[in-house]
C-alpha positions in Angstrom: 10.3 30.6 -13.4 9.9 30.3 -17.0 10.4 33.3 -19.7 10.7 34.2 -22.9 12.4 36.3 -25.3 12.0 39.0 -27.0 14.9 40.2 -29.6 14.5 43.5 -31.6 17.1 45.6 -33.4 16.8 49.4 -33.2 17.4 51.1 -36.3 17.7 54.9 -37.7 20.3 57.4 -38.4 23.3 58.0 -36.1 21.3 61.7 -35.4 17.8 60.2 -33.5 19.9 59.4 -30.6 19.1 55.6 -30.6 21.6 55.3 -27.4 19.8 58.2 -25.7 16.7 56.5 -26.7 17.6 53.0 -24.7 19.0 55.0 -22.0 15.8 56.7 -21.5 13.4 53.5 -21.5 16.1 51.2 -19.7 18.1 52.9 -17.7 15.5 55.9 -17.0 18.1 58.4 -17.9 17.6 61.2 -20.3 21.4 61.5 -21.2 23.9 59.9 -24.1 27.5 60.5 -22.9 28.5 58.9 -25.9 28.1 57.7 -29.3 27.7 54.0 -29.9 30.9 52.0 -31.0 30.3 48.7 -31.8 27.1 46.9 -30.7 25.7 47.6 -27.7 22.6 46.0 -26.1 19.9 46.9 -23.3 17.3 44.2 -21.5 15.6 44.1 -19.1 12.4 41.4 -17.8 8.7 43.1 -19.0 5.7 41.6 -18.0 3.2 41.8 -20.4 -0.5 39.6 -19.5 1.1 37.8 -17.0 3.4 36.2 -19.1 7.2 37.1 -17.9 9.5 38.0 -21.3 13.1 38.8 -21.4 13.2 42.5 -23.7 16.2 42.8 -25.3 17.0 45.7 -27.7 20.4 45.7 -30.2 21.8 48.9 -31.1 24.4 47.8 -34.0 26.8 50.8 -35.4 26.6 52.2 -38.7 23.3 50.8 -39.9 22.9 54.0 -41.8 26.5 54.7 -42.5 26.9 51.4 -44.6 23.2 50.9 -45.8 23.0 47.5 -44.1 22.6 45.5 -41.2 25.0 42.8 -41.0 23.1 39.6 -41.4 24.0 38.5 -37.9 22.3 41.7 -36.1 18.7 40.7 -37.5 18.6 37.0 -38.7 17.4 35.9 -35.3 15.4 39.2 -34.6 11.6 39.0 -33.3 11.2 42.4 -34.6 12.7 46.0 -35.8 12.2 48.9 -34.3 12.8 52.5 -36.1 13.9 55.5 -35.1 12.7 58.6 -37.0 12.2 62.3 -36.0 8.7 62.7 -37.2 9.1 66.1 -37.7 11.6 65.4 -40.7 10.2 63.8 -43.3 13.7 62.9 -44.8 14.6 61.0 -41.4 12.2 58.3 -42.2 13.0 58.1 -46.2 17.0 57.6 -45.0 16.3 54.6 -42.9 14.2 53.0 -46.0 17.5 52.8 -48.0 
């Protein structure tokens, strides 16, 4: 059985709980025990029109302490995906920098 694969690196400020976030959709746990140290990394097989992909989601560290990705974290990403609190404007406006 053939698949494909989907690559996407989450990013948004160390307080919209990207861990808890991939806990919740992956793991089907509302809980973060801990902040992220390094790079972690969720996947999991989706199945989307019958077409079998392999999801996974890359969490780096620091994204918004340094105001960069390192080049290796995105180069072969499909996609990014942000994290903002849509309740605070100034969320959104951090993870633009």
């Amino acid at each position: 059985v053939s698949h494909r694969n989907l690559n996407y690196v989450l990013i948004g400020d160390s307080n919209e709980d990207k861990t808890f976030f991939l806990n919740a959709y992956f793991r089907n746990q509302c809980i973060d025990p801990y902040s992220t140290l390094g790079l972690s990394k969720r996947a999991q097989f989706i199945k989307v029109l019958n077409e079998k992909y392999l999801l996974t989601i890359w969490n780096p560290f620091g994204n918004e302490r340094f105001g960069i990705l390192p080049r290796k974290y995105y180069q072969n990403a499909d996609g990014l995906l942000f994290l903002f609190d849509v309740t605070d404007p100034y969320s959104f406006y951090k993870i633009q920098s």
